[in-house]
C-alpha positions, 0 to 999 in steps of 0.5 A, spaced: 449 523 490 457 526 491 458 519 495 456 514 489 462 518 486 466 517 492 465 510 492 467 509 485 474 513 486 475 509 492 474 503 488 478 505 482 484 508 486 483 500 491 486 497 483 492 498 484 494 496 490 496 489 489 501 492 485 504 497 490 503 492 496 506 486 491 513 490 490 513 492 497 513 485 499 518 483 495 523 486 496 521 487 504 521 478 505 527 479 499 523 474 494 521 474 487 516 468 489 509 470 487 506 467 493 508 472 497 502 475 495 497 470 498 501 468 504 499 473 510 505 475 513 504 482 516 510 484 522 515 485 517 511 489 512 508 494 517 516 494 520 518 495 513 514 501 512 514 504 519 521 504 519 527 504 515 529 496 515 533 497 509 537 504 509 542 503 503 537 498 498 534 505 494 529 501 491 526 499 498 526 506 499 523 508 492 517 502 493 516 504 501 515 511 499 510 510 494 507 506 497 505 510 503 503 515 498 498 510 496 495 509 502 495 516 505 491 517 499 487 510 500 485 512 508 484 520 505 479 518 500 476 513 505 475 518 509 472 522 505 466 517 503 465 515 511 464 522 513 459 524 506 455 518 507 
């Protein structure tokens, strides 16, 4: 029962994802096109958010950070589900 509530958190917390990842990808591939959020580049996004690729542009550091957040609490409550169900 616990694990439909997982589920539906996990779902729930998955919506905003296309907004972090496409602020992200923007400033990483440093375009405003909004076909970058289509197009399946993954190198310089994982350096981007591995690494410092940009020490000085704050808004690169603002976005990396909240969007690790995200994704810690993604993989968090993903494991959470998979251990419960």
């Amino acid at each position: 029962m616990i694990s439909k509530y997982v589920f539906v958190l996990l779902v729930a917390w998955g919506i905003p994802s296309t907004f972090f990842r496409s602020k992200f990808r923007k400033i990483v591939y440093q375009t405003d096109d909004w076909k970058i959020n289509i197009k399946p580049f993954f190198i310089k996004e994982l350096k981007g958010l591995l690494f410092n690729i940009f020490p000085t542009n704050h808004d690169y550091i603002r976005a990396r950070n909240q969007y690790r957040l995200y994704l810690v609490v993604y993989l968090f409550l993903f494991i959470i589900y998979a251990l419960i169900k």
